[in-house]
C-alpha positions in Angstrom: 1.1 6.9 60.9 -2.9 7.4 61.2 -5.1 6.8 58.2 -5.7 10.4 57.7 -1.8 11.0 57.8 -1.9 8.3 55.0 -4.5 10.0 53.1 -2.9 13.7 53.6 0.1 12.3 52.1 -1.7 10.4 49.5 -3.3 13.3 48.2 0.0 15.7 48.3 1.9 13.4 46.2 -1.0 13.1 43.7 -1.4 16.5 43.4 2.3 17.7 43.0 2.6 18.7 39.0 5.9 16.9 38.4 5.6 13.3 40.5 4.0 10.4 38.9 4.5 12.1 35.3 6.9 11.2 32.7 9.1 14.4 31.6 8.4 15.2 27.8 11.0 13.1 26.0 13.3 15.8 23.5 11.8 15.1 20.2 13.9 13.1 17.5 15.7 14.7 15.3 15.2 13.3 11.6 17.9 12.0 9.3 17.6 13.1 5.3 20.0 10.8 3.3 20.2 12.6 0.2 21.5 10.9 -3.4 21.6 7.3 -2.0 20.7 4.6 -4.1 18.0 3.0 -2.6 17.6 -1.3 -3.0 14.3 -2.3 -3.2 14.1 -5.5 -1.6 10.9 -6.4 -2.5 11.1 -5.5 -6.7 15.1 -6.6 -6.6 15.8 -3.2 -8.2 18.3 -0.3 -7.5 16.2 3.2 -7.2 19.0 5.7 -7.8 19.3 9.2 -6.7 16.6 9.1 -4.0 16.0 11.2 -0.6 15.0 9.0 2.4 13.9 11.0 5.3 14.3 8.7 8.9 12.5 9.6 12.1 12.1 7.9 15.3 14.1 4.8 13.8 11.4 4.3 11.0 11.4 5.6 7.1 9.1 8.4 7.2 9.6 9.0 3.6 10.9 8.1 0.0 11.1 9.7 -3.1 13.7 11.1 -5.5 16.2 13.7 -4.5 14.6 17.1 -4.2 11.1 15.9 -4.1 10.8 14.7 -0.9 9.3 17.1 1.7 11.5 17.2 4.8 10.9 17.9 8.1 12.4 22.2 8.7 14.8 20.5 11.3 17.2 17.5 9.8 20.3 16.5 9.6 20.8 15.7 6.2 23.6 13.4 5.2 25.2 14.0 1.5 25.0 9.7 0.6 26.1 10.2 -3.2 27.9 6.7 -4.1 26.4 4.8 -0.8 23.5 2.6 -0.8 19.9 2.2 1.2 18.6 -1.4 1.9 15.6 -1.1 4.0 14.7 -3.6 6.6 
């Protein structure tokens, strides 16, 4: 294959939309436990009746149950009796 065969090709691939680009990953959907008790590891207390709202593997937010502003598309888990320990 010539250089300008090399080039021609070169410049094709780099200029098709889809090769060399990741596809947009589906976004994560977020997890509301609702009604846990949270453990606070670092105060050594039990936080009852809180919301904890996960995302992308990380707490995204705390609070207690009802104040807690949620992302519009969750799956929200009913954790009444169960309890959180962060870490």
């Amino acid at each position: 294959m010539g250089f300008l065969s090399l080039v021609t090709c070169a410049l094709a691939l780099a200029c098709h939309p889809t090769l060399g680009s990741e596809p947009n990953p589906p976004p994560q959907q977020a997890t509301i436990l609702e009604h846990v008790t949270v453990i606070d590891v670092a105060g050594g207390s039990a936080l009852a009746d809180r919301s904890v709202v996960i995302a992308g593997g990380r707490i995204t937010a705390l609070g207690r149950a009802g104040e807690v502003a949620a992302p519009a598309v969750a799956k929200v888990v009913n954790a009444t009796g169960k309890y959180a320990i962060p870490g």
